[in-house]
C-alpha positions as CSV (number, residue, x, y, z in Angstrom):
1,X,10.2,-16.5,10.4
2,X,9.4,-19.9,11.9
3,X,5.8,-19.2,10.9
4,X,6.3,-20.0,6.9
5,X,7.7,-23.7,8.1
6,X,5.6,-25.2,11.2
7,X,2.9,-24.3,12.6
8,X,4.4,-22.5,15.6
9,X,2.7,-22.2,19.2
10,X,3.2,-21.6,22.8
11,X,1.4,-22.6,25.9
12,X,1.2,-20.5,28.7
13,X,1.8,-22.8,32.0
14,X,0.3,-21.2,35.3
15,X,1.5,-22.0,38.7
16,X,-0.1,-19.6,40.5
17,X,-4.0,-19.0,39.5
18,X,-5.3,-15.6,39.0
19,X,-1.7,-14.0,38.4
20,X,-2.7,-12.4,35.1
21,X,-0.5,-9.1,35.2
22,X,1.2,-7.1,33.0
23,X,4.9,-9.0,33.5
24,X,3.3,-11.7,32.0
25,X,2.5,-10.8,29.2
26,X,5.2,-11.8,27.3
27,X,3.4,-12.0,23.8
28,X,0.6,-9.9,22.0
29,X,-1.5,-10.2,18.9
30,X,0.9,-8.6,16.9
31,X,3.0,-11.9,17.5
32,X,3.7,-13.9,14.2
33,X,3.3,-17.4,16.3
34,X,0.0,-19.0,17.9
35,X,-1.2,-19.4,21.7
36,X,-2.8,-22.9,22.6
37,X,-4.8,-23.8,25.6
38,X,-4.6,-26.8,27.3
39,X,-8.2,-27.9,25.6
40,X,-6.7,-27.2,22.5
41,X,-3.2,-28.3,22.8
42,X,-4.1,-32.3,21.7
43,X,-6.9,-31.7,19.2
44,X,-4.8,-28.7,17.4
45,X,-1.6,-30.5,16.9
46,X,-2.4,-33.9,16.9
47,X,-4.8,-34.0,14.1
48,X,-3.0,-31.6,12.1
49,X,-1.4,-31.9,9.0
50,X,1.6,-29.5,9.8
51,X,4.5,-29.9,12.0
52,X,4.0,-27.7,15.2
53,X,7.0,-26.2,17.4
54,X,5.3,-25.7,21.0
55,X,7.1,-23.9,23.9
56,X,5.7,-24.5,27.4
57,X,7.3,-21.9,29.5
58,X,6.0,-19.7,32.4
59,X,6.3,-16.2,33.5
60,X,8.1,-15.9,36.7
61,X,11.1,-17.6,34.7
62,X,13.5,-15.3,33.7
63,X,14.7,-16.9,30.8
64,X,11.4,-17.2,29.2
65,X,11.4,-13.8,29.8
66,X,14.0,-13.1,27.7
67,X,13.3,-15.2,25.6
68,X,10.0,-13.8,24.4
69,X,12.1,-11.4,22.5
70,X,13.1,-13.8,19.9
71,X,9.4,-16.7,20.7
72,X,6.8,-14.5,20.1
73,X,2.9,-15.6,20.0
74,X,0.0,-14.2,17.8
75,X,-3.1,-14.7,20.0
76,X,-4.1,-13.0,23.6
77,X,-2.4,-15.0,26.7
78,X,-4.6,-17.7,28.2
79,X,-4.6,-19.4,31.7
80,X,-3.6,-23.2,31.7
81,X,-3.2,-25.1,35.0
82,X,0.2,-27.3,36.3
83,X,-1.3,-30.8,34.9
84,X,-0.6,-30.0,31.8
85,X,3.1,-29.8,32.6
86,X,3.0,-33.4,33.4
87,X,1.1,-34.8,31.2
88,X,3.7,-33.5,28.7
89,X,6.5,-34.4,31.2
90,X,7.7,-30.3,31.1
91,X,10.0,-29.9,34.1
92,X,12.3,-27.0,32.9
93,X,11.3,-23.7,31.2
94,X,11.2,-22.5,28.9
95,X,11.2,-26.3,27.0
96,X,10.2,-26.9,23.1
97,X,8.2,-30.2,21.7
98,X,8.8,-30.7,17.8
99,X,5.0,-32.0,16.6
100,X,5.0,-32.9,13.0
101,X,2.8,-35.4,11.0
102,X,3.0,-38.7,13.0
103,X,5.9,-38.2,15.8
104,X,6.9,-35.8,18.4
105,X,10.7,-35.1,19.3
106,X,11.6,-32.9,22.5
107,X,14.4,-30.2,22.5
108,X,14.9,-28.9,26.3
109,X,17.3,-26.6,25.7
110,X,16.7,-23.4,23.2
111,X,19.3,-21.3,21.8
112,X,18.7,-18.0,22.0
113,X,19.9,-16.9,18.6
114,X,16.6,-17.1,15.8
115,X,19.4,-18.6,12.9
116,X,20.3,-21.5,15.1
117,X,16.6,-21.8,15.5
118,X,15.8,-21.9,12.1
119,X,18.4,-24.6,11.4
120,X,17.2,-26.4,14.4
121,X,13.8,-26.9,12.6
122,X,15.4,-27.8,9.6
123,X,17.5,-30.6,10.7
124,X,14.3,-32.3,12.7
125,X,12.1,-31.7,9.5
126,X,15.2,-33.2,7.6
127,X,15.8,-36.0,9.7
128,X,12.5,-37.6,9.2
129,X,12.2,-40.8,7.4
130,X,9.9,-41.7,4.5
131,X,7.8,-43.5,6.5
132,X,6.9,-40.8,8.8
133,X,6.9,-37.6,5.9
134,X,4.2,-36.1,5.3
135,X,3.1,-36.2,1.2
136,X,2.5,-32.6,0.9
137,X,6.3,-31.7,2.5
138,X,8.7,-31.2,-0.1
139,X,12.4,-33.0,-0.2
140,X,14.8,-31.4,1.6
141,X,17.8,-34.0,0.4
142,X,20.0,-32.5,-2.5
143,X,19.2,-33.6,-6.2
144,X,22.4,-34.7,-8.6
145,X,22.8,-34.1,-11.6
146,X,21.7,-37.3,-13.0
147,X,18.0,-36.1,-11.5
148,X,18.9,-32.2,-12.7
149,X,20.2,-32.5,-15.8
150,X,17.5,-34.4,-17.9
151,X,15.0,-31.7,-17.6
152,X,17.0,-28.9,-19.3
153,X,15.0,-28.0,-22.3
154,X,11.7,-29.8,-20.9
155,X,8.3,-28.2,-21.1
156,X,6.5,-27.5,-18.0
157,X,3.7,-25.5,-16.2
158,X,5.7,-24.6,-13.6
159,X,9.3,-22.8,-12.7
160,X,12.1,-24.7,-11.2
161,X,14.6,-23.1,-9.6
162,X,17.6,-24.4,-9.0
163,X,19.9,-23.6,-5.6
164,X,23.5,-24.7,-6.1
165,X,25.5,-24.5,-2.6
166,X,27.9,-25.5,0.0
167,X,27.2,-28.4,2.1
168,X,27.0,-26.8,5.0
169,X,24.4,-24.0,3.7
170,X,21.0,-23.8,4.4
171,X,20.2,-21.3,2.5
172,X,19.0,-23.8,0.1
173,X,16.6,-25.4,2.4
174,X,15.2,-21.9,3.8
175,X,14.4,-21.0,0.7
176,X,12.6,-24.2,-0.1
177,X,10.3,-24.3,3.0
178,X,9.8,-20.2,2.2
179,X,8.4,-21.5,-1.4
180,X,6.0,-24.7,0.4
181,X,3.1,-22.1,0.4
182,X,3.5,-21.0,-3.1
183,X,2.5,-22.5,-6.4
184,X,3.8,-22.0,-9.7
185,X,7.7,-22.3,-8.9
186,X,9.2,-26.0,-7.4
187,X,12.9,-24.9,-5.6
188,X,15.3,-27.8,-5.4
189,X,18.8,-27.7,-4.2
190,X,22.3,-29.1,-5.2
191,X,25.4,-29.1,-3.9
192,X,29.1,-27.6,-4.8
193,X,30.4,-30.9,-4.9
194,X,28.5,-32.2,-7.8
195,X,30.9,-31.2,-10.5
196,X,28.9,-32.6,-13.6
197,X,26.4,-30.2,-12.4
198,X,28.4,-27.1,-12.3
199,X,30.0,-28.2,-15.6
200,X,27.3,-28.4,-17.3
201,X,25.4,-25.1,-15.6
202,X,29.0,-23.4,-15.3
203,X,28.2,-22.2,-11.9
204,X,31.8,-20.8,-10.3
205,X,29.8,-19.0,-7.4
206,X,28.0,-20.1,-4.2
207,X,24.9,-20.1,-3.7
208,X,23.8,-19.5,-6.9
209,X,20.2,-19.9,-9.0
210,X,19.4,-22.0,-12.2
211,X,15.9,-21.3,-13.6
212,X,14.2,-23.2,-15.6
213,X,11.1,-21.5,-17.2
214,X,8.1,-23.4,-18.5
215,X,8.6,-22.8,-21.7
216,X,11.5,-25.3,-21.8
217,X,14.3,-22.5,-21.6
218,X,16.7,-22.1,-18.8
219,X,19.4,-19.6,-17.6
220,X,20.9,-18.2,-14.2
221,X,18.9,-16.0,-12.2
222,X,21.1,-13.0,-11.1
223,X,20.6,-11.9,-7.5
224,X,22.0,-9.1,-5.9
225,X,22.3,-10.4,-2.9
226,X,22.4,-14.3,-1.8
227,X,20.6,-14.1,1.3
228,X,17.3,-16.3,2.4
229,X,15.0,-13.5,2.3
230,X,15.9,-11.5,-1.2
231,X,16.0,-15.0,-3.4
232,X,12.5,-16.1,-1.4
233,X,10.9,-12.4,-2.5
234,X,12.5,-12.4,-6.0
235,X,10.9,-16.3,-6.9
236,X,7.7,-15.2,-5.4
237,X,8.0,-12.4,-7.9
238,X,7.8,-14.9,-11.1
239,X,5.0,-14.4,-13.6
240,X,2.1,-17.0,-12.2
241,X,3.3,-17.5,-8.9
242,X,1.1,-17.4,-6.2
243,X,-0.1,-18.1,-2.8
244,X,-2.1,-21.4,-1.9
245,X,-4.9,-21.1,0.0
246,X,-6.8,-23.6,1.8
247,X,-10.4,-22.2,1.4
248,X,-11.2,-25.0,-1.1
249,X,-7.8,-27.1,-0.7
250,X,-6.5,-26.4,-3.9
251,X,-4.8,-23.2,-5.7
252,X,-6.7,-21.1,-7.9
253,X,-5.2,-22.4,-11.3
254,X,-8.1,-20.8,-13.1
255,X,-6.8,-17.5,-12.3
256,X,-3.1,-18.8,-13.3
257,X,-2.0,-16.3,-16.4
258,X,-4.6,-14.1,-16.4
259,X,-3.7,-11.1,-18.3
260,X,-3.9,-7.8,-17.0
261,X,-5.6,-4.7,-18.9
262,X,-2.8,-2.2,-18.2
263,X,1.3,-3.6,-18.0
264,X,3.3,-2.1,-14.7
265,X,6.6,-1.5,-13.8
266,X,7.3,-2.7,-10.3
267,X,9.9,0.5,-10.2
268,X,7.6,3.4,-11.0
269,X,4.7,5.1,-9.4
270,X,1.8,6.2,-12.0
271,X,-0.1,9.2,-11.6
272,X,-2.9,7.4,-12.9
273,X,-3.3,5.4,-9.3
274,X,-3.3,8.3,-7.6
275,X,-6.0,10.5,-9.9
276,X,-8.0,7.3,-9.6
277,X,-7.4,7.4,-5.7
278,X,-8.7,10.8,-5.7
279,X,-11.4,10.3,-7.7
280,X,-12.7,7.2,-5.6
281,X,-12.3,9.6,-2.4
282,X,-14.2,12.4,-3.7
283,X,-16.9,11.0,-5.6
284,X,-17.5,7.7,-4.1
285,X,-16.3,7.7,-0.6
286,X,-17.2,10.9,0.2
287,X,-20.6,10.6,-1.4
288,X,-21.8,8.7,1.7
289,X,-21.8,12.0,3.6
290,X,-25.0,14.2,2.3
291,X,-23.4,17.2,4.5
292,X,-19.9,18.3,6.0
293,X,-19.6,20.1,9.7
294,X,-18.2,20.0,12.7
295,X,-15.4,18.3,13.1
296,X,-15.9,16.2,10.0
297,X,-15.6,19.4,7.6
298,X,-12.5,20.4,9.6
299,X,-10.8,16.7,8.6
300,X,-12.1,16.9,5.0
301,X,-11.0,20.3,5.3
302,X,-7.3,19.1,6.2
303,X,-7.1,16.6,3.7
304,X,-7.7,19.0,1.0
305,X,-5.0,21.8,2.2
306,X,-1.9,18.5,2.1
307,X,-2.9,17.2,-1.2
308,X,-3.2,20.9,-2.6
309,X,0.1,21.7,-0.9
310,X,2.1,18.7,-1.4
311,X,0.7,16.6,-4.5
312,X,3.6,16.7,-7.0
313,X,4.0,17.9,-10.2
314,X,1.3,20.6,-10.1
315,X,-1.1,20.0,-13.5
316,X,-5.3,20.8,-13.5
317,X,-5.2,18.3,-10.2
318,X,-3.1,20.3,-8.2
319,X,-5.6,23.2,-9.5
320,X,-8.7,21.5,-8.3
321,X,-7.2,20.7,-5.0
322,X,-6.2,24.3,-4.5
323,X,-9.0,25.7,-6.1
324,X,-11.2,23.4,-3.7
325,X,-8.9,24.4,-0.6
326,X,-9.6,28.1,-1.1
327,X,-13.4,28.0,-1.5
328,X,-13.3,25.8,1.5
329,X,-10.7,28.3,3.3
330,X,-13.4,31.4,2.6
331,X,-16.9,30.2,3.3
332,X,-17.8,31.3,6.6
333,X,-20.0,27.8,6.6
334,X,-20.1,25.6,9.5
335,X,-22.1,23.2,7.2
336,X,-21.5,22.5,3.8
337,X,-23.8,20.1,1.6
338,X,-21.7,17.1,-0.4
339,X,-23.6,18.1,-3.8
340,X,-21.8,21.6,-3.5
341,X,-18.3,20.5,-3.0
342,X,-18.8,17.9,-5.8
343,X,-19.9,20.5,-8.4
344,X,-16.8,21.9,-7.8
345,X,-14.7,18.9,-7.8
346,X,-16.9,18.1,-11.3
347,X,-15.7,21.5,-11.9
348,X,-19.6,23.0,-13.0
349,X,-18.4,26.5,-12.9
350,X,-16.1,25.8,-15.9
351,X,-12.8,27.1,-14.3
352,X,-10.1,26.4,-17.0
353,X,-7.1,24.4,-16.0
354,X,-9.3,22.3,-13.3
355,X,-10.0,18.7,-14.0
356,X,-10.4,15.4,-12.5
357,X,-11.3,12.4,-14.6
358,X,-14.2,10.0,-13.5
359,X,-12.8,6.9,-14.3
360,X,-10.8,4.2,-11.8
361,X,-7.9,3.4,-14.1
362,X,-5.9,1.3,-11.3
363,X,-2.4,0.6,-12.9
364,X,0.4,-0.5,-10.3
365,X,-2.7,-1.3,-7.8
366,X,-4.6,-3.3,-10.4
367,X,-5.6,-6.8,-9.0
368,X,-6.7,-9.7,-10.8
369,X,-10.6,-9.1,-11.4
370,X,-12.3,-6.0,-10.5
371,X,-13.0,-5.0,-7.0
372,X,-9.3,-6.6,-5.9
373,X,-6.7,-3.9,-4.5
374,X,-7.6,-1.1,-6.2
375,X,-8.6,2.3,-4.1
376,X,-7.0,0.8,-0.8
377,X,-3.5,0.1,-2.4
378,X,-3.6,3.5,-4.3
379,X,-4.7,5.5,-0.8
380,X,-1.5,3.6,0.6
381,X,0.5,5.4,-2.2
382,X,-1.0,8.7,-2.4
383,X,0.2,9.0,1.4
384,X,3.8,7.6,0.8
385,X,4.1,10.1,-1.8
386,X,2.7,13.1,0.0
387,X,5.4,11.7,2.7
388,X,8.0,12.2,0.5
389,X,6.5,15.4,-0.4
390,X,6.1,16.9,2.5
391,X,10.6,15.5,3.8
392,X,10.9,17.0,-0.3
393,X,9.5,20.5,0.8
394,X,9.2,21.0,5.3
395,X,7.6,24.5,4.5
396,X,5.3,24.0,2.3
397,X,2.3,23.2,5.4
398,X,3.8,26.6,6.7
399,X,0.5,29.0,7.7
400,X,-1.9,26.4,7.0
401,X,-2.7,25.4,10.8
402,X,-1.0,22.0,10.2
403,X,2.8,23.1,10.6
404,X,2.2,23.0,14.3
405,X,2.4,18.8,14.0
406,X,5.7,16.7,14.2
407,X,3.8,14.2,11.4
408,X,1.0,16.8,9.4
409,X,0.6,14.5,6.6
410,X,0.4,11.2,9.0
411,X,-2.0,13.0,11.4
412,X,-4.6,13.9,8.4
413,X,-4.3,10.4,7.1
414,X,-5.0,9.1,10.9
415,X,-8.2,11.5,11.2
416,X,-9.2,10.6,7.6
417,X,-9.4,7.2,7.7
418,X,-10.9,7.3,11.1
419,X,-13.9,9.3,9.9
420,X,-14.3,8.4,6.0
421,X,-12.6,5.0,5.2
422,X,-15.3,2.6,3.7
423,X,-13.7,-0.1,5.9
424,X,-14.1,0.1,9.7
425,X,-12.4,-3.5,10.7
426,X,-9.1,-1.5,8.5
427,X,-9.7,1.6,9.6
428,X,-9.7,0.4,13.9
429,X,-6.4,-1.7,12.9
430,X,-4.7,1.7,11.7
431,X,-5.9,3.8,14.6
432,X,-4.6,1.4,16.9
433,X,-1.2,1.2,15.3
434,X,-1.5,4.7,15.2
435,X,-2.3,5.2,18.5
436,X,0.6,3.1,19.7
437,X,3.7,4.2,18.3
438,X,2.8,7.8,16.2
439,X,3.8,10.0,18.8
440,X,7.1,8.9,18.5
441,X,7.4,10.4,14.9
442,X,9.3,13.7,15.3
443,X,10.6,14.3,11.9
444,X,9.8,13.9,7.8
445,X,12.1,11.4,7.7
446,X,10.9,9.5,10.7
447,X,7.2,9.9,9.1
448,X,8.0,8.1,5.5
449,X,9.4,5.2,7.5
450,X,7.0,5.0,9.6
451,X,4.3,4.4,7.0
452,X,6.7,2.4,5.4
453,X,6.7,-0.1,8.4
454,X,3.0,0.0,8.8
455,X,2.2,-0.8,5.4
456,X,5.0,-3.8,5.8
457,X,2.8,-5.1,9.0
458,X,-0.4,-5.0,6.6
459,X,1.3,-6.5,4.1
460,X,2.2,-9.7,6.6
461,X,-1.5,-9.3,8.3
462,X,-2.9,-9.9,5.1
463,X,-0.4,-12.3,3.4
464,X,-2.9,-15.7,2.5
465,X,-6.4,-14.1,3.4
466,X,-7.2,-12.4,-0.4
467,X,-7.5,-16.3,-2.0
468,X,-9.4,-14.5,-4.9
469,X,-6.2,-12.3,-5.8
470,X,-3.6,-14.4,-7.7
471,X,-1.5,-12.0,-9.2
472,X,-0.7,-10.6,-6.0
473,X,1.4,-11.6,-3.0
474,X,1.9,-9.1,0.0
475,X,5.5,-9.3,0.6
476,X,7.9,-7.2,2.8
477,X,8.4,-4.1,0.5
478,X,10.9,-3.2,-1.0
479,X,12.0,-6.3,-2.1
480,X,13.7,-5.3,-5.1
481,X,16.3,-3.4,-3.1
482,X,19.3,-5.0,-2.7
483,X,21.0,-2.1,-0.3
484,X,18.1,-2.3,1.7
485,X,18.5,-5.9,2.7
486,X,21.1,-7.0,5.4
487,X,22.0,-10.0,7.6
488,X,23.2,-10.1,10.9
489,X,24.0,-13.3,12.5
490,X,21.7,-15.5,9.9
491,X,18.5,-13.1,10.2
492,X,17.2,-10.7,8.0
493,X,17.6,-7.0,8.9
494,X,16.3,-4.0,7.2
495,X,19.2,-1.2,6.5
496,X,16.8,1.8,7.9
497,X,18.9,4.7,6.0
498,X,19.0,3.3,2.2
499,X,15.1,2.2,2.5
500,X,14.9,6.0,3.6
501,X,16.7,7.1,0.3
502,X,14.8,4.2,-1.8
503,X,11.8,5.5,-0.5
504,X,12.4,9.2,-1.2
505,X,13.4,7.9,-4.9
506,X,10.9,5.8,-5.4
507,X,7.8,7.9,-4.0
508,X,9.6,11.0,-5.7
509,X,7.8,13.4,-8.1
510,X,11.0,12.2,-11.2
511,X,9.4,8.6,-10.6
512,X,5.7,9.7,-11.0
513,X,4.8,7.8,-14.4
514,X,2.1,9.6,-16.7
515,X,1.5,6.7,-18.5
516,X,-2.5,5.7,-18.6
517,X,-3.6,8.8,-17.0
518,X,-6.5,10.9,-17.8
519,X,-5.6,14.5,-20.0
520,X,-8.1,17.7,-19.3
521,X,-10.1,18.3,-22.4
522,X,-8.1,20.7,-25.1
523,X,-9.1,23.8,-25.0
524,X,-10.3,25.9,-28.5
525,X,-7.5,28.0,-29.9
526,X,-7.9,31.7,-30.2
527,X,-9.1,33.0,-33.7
528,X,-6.9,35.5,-35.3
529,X,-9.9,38.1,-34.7
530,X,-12.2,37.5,-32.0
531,X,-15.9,38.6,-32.5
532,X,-16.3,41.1,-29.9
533,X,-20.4,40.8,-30.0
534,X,-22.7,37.9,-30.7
535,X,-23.2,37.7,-34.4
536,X,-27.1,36.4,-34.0
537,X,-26.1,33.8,-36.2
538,X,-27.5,30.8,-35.3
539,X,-25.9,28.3,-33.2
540,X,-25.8,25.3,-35.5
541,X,-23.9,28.0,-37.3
542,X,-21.5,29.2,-35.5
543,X,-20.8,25.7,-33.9
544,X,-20.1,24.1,-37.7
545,X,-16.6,23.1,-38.1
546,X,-15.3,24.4,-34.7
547,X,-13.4,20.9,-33.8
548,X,-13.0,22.3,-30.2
549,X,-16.5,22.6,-29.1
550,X,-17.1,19.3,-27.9
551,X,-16.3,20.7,-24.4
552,X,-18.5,23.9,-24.3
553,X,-21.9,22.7,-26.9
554,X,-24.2,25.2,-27.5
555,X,-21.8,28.1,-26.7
556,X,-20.2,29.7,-29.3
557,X,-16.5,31.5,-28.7
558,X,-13.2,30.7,-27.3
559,X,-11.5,30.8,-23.9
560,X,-10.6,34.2,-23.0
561,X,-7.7,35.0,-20.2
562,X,-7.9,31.4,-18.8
563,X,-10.9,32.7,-16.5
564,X,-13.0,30.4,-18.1
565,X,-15.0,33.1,-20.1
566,X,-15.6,32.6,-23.4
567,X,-16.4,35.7,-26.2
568,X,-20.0,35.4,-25.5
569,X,-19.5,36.1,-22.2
570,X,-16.9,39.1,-22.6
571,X,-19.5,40.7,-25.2
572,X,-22.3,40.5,-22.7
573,X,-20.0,42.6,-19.8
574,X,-18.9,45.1,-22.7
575,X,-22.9,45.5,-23.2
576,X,-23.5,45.7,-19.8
577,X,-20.6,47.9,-18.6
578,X,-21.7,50.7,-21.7
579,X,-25.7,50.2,-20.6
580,X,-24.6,50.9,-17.1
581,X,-22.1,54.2,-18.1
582,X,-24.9,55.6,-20.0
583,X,-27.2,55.0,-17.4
584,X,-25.0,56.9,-14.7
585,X,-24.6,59.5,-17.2
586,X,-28.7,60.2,-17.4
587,X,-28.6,60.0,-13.6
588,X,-25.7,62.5,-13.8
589,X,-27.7,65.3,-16.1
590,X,-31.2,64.5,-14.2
591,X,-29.6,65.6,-10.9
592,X,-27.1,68.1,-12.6
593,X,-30.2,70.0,-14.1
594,X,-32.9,69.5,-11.1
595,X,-30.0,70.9,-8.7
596,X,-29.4,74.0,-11.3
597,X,-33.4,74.7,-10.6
598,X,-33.4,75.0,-7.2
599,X,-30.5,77.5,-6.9
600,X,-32.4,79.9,-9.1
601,X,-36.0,79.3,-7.4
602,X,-34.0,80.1,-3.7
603,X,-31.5,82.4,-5.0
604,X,-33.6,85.8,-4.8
605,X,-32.9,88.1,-2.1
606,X,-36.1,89.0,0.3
607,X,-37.0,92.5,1.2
């Protein structure tokens, strides 16, 4: 949490050179903080523009120890030497130095608890004067309501959101220090005890939100929930509000308001991501294979039987799947050729019912401009829903060689991504998180949460690295939950058990939205009388006014027992099936007749 306010960091003092072991290694990579070396202590913090909160501790000392537990660091530990302890005049461990802009304060003693933490870092922030705050910090001071009050009805580019609480709340100032890499939304914060204010804005309730929209209109926000983390996620949820980046020192304003070709609901899943997901994986991603075997086939081969078993709501994609799961299933083959599985995937042999469209219509994984999100978020989905699938229905992997597994659809998605994802960097990150921790999945319900988390820890890798992206921000999902969200002594906690029923809700086939998805081509109705026999009529002929032919030009006829035959076809197996009965029947009489002459030539009695 301290991340989003200083620039966090911790030095790593050794007594003892050479003692690199596994006890201390208090932090990993994983760690939201930073590890500094003694050469780049001084040229790190001094010259930056940030305020820094360094810890200087040391292994062997048990508090540090326990400590790291709540002062964690993002980079791999590094050996510093005992001169760097005095030259910062560090005598205890583990001891903290408050860097920001121009001065340094020192707090020896560090309380154990992350909220008093957090308000520690406030207070120093708050405490500096004008002369030593930096321009780019915003105020942390309360506004009245003779500076609040006189932009009601003004016009702006910007939200303004409005915290009213108690004195002693720092909800407030969270909340603005949460917002300080974000454009598109300025927080301020009152207090209670401004009664003009509350008058006026007829708060009655603590803390509470006043938003002021850009278009010179204004009303309370409601919030589920007044805690730090839900009202930081719901403003960075505003239309036009977006991350800064520092790639060219400025936000990217040109992107501010663009419009997107296709409007989402946050609260549904559409069918059209995943189709598109599909489609991406078979055509595209898969295309980079020319041939399938070994143990590649057997992955592709897994993949296939879990979407054909557990994609929901059945439809011509669930018949592809299956139909591409059985020929798979019942070719002896130990090496199949991509061009064969993709004529079936483009559905060549005309099976009826089987379809998959060929265009990437990204809906709730749209991103600003094209090539943004897209296939990666939609993958992410496809597997949260064939999660929830597979807790929805255990048996339905049952006899396909993948029952045998504590976390099937997990364990395909691992071997998949490992072997086809178009992004290596991406795909190493998940087969190490995989490696680490999914053996300890031993249920459904243990598997959607645990993609759940992973997806959360991408989400925070990534946050401030897509600067080309504006409409997105990778927050902690779901942050539109308020049952999921707790806190327990001033830190935000996730309530495991209703993210488990949000998740089976949200991911759940009744929250699959059609809307934007691709529909098979309609098939021809059946004539009152079908022609049994080809007319010889030509075929401009018989094609004129048929509405339904686009699909099947230059064949006359209908679809006949959804097999995918059309009359043509059926009147060329009647012709063949009475060519072939008279046929048997000649070789019937030619043998019946032939046998009839040699009785009587060797029927005669010799004397």
């Amino acid at each position: 949490m301290t991340r989003l306010w200083f620039k966090a960091a911790a030095v790593l003092l050794w007594l003892v050179p050479g003692c690199l072991g596994a006890a201390a290694r208090l932090y990993t990579e994983e760690d939201p903080l930073t590890i500094l070396s003694g050469s780049s202590l001084k040229s790190t913090v001094a010259n930056s523009s940030s305020a820094w909160l360094v810890q200087f501790y040391s292994s062997w000392c048990g508090h540090c120890i326990r400590y790291s537990s709540t002062w964690k660091a993002l980079a791999q530990d590094v050996k510093e030497h005992f001169d760097l302890c005095k030259e910062y005049g560090i005598k205890f461990y583990p001891t903290f130095k408050v860097r920001a802009v121009t001065t340094a304060a020192v707090v020896p003693r560090a309380d154990r608890q992350l909220k008093t933490m957090r308000q520690l870092m406030v207070n120093i922030l708050q405490k500096h004067t004008r002369l030593t705050w930096a321009d780019h910090c915003p105020p942390l001071t309360p506004y009245s309501s003779v500076e609040l009050l006189p932009l009601l009805g003004q016009k702006s580019d910007h939200y303004s959101a409005v915290i009213v609480e108690e004195p002693g709340s720092y909800v407030g100032r969270e909340v603005i220090l949460d917002l300080l890499q974000f454009s598109g939304v300025e927080v301020k914060r009152a207090l209670s005890s401004d009664l003009p204010l509350l008058d006026t804005l007829e708060i009655k309730s603590f803390p509470s939100i006043y938003l002021l929209h850009p278009n010179g209109t204004h009303t309370h926000l409601h919030v589920w929930k007044s805690l730090r983390f839900f009202i930081s996620s719901l403003l960075k949820t505003l239309p036009g509000v977006q991350r800064r980046f520092k790639s060219n020192g400025s936000s990217f304003n040109g992107q501010e308001g663009a419009q997107l070709d296709k409007q989402s609901a946050k609260s549904e899943v559409y069918t059209a991501d995943l189709e598109s997901a599909l489609h991406y994986l078979l055509r595209i991603e898969l295309a980079t294979h020319n041939t399938l075997e070994g143990e590649e086939l057997k992955i592709f081969k897994d993949f296939v039987i879990v979407a054909a078993k557990l994609y929901p709501g059945g439809g011509s994609v669930v018949k592809l799947m299956e139909t591409l799961s059985d020929w798979l299933l019942s070719l002896p083959l130990q090496r199949i050729p991509y061009q064969a599985i993709l004529d079936l995937v483009d559905n060549k042999m005309r099976i009826s019912g089987v379809f998959l469209g060929k265009e990437l219509r990204w809906v709730g994984c749209q991103g600003s401009i094209a090539g943004l999100r897209g296939y990666p978020c939609s993958l992410w989905t496809l597997f949260h829903v064939l999660t929830v699938q597979h807790d929805a229905t255990p048996t339905a992997l049952e006899n396909t060689g993948l029952d045998g597994e504590a976390a099937p659809v997990l364990q395909v998605m691992r071997r998949y991504i490992r072997t086809f994802f178009g992004c290596k960097e991406c795909g190493q990150h998940f087969e190490q998180a995989a490696a680490s921790s999914l053996d300890k999945v031993k249920n459904p319900e243990e598997q959607i949460l645990w993609l759940w988390n992973q997806h959360n820890m991408v989400n925070y890798r990534l946050a401030g690295t897509v600067p080309d992206d504006v409409t997105v921000t990778f927050f902690q999902f779901p942050s539109l939950c308020p049952s999921c969200h707790e806190e327990k002594n001033g830190v935000h906690v996730w309530n495991q058990d209703n993210i488990l029923q949000f998740l089976r809700h949200h991911y759940g086939a009744s929250n699959l939205s059609p809307k934007y998805s691709l529909t098979p081509p309609q098939l021809p109705a059946l004539p009152p009388i079908p022609d049994p026999l080809p007319t010889g009529r030509p075929q401009e002929e018989r094609g004129a006014g048929d509405d339904g032919a686009e699909g099947d030009k230059g064949v006359g006829g209908v679809w006949i027992l959804g097999l995918g035959f059309n009359s043509v076809d059926m009147s060329l197996c009647v012709v063949l099936y009475i060519c072939s009965c008279l046929f048997l029947m000649l070789l019937f009489f030619f043998f019946k007749v032939r046998s009839r002459r040699w009785r009587l030539r060797y029927s005669r009695l010799h004397v």
